[in-house]
N, C-alpha and C positions, 0 to 999 in steps of 0.2 A: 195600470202597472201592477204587474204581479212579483211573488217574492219578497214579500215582505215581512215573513216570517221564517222562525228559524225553531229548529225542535219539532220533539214529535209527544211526549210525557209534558216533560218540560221546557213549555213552547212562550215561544215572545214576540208579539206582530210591534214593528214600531214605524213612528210616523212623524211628519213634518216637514219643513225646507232650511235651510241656512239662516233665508230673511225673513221667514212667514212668523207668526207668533210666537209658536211655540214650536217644539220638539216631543216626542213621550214615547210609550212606549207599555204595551197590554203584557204581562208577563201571566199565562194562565197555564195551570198545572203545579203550582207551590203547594206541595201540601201543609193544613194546618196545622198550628201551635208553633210553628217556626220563628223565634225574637226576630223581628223586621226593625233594627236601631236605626231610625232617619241619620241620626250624626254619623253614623257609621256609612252608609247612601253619602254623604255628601262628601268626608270624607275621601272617597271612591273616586268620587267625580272632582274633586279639589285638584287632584293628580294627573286630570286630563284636560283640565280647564285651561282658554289662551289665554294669555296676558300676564305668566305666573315667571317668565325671566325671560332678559337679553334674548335667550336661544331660541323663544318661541313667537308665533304671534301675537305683536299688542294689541288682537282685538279685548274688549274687556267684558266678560263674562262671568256670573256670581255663579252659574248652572245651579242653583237653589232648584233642587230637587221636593214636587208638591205631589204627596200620593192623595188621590182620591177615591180609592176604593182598596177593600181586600183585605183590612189592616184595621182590627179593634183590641185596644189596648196593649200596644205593643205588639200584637201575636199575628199572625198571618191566620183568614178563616177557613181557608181553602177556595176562596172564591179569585175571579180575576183579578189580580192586584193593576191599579192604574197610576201610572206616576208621569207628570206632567214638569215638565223644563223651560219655562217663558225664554225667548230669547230676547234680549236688553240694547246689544248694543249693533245693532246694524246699521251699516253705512252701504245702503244700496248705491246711492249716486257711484260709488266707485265702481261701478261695475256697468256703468251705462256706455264705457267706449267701447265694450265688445260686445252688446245686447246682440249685433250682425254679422260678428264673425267668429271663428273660431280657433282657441287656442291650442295652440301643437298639446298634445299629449292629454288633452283634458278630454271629460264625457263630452265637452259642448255638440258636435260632429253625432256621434253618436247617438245621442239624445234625440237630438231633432231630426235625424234621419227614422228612430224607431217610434219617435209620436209624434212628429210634426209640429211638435213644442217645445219649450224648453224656460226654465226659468234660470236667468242669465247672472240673475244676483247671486252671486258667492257659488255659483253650481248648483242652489235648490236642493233636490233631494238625494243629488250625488256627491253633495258637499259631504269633507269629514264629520261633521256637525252634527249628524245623524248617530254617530259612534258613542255619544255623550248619554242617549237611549239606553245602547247595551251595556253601558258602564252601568249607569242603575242597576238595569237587570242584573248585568254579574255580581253587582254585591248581595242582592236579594238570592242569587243562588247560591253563596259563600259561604250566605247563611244557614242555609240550610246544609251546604256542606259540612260545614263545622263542628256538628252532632255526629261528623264519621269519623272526625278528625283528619280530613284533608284537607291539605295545604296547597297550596300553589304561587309559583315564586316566578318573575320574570323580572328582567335587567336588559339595558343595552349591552349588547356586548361587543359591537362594533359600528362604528362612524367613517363612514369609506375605506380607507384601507389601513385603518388606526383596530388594532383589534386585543381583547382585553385577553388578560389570562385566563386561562379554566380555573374554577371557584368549585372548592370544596363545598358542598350545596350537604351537609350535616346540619348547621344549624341554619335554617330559612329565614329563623327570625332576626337575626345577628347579620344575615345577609339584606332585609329588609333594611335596617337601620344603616346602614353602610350606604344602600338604594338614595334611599333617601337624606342621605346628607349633601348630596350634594344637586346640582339642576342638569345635570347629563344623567341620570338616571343610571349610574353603572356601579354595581357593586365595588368595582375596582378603585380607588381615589386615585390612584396616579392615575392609572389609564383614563378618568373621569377630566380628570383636569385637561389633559388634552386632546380630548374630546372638548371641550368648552370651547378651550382656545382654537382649536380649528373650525368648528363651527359659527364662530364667531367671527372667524376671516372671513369666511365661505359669507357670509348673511352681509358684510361691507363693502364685499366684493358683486353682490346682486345676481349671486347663485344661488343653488342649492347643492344638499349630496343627501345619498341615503344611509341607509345602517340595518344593522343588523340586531334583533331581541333575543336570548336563551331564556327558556322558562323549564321550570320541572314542576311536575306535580307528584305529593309523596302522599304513602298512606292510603293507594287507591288500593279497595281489595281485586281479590283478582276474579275474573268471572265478567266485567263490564266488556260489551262491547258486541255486534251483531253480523257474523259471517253471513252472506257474502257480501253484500253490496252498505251493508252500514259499520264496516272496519271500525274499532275505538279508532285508530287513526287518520282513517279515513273523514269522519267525521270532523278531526281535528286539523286536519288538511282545508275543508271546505269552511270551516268557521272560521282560521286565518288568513284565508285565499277572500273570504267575503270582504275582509277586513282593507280600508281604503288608501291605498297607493303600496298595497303587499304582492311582491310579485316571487316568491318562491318560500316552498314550506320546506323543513327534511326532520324527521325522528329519528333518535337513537344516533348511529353512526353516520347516517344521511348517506350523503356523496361521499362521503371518506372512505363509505365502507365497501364500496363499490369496488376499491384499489387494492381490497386485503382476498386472500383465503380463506374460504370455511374453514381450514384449522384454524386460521387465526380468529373469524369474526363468533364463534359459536359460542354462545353463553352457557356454561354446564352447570348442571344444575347440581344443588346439595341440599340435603334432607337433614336439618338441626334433627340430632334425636330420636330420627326413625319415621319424623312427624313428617306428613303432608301438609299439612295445616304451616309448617315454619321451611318451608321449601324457599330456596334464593338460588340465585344466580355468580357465580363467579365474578363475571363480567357485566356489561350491559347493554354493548353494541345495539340490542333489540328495541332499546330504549321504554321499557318496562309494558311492550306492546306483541304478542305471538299470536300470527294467526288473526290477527286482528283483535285480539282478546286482552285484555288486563292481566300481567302474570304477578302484582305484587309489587313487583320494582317501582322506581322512580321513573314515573314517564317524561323523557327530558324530550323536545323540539326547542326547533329555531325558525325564524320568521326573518325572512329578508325582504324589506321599503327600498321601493326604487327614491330618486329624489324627486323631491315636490317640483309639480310641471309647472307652477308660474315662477318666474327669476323675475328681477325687475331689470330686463333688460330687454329691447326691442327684437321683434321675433316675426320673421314671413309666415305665412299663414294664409288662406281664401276664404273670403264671407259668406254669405250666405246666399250670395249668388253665381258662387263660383268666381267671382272676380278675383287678384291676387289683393294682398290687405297687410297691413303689420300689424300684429298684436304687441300691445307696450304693456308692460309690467306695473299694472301700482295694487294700492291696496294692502291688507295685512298679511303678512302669510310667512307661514313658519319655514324656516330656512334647512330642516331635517326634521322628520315628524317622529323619528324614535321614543323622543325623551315623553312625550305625551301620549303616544301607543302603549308602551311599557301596560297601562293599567286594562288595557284594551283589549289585549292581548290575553290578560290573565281573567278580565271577564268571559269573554269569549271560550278563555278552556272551562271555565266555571259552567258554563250553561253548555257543555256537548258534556261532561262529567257528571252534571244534576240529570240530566235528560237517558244517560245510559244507565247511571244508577238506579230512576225509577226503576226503568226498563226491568234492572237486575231483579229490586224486589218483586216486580208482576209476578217475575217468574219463579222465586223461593216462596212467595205465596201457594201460588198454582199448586205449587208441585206436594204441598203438604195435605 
């Protein structure tokens, strides 16, 4: 199986299955002297972990994040950092009444058509599970971030056709704390609240639904990003498109902007001072991406989750011998995966962000 890696600077191979031992994840290209805080890693992964409310799956997982390389006294060395995830609490038997056939909408089909195998426990290596890897990584790239002073912020901001207001995104940290007070992961508290409460139908009812994330990233200078074929957002397209049960990305204005005029959609531009160096934009439809390029701004996307394919509810389906089959629903699973994506999400910008910014200094090096 190939693909297992993501980055080209600042690269990350990761490994494991749902029910196999462990999880981890090789993150190589951090440069040295970088604070690598484990509490801060675990923290990270606290936010993605099942078993943490009502709204999510009770499987139960510590995701106790164990680095074992790359990392002396605090500091990153510049060598391959290794960080290892034991998984704790698997219950393969649950997964033994469909080991032969295949579930609508899942890799099962898939998989074994493209290797003639498949591990039927929880999905194996196409479980979400996997995702718990890049959460590491992205805080170890956050950190490094952090010495630029970029931030980056994500939220639900919709749960099927419940959808939050636009969020003054000035203060990130104020909007964090808001995130997090409640277990719908949305900035918003009213709109969070129902979100709970519809989700919470939806999960007794033995469905599911999907939703919708907004993330922005501020403080990126401008210069990141690789015309023609390595777009900044381009990049940022494929790292939430990797991302498990995400089936549509948009920056900036997205689809909205599709419906306006270049007079209306064009960001003009204004010079604080005469300065180049303090150059903004009126607007932001661009969503702080030109050309493929970094111009300064807030780079804002959205990430839209279809709904999780298992329901606990009976489902036609064909085994593995083409015979016709029901798939029945059991097992732990999250009834809307937004509210544990949120961290995912913003990993995942973290490491297409660390990986163009080397890129950038290669090339202000070079050039001196």
């Amino acid at each position: 199986m190939a693909g297992n890696s993501f980055g080209d600077l600042f690269r990350i191979s990761t490994f494991g299955e749902s029910h196999g031992k462990a999880i981890g994840v090789i993150i190589d290209g951090c440069p040295s002297n970088i604070t690598i805080d484990e509490e801060f890693i675990q923290s990270e992964l606290d936010k993605r972990k099942p078993g943490q409310s009502r709204i999510t799956t009770q499987r139960k997982e510590s995701d106790t994040a164990q680095i074992l390389s790359g990392v002396f006294e605090g500091k990153s060395t510049g060598t391959p950092i290794a960080v290892v995830i034991p998984n704790e609490d698997q219950r393969s038997k649950d997964y033994t009444h469909i080991k032969d056939i295949f579930r609508p909408s899942h890799a099962d089909f898939t998989y074994q058509m493209k290797y003639g195998i498949r591990d039927y426990r929880g999905g194996g290596r196409s479980s979400a599970r996997e995702t718990a890897a890049r959460v590491a990584a992205g805080a170890v790239a956050k950190s490094f971030l952090k010495q630029f002073g970029i931030q980056i912020f994500a939220h639900v901001s919709g749960v099927g056709t419940i959808e939050a207001p636009n969020l003054d995104t000035k203060d990130l940290n104020a909007l964090l704390d808001l995130r997090e007070s409640n277990i719908a992961r949305c900035a918003d508290p009213a709109t969070a609240n129902e979100m709970v409460e519809f989700i919470d139908s939806i999960r007794k009812a033995g469905d599911t639904v999907g939703g919708r994330i907004s993330a922005v990233i501020r403080h990126v200078p401008v210069g990141l990003g690789e015309p023609v074929f390595d777009k900044l957002h381009a990049d940022l397209a494929k790292a939430m498109m990797s991302i498990n049960a995400v089936h549509g990305f948009e920056y900036g204005s997205g689809f909205a902007g599709s419906e306006l005029r270049g007079s209306e959609h064009n960001d003009i531009f204004v010079a604080d001072d005469h300065d180049l160096n303090q150059v903004h934009t009126h607007t932001n439809f661009s969503g702080g991406i030109q050309g493929g390029i970094s111009n300064g701004m807030d780079i804002t996307f959205k990430v839209a989750f279809k709904p999780v394919a298992t329901i606990m509810r009976d489902q036609e389906t064909v085994d593995i011998h083409g015979n016709p089959a029901i798939a029945s629903g059991k097992g732990r699973h999250d009834p809307c995966v937004v509210s544990r994506a949120v961290i995912i999400v913003e990993a995942m910008a973290a490491l297409v962000i660390a990986d163009h910014l080397l890129k950038h200094q290669s090339y202000k090096h070079a050039a001196r």
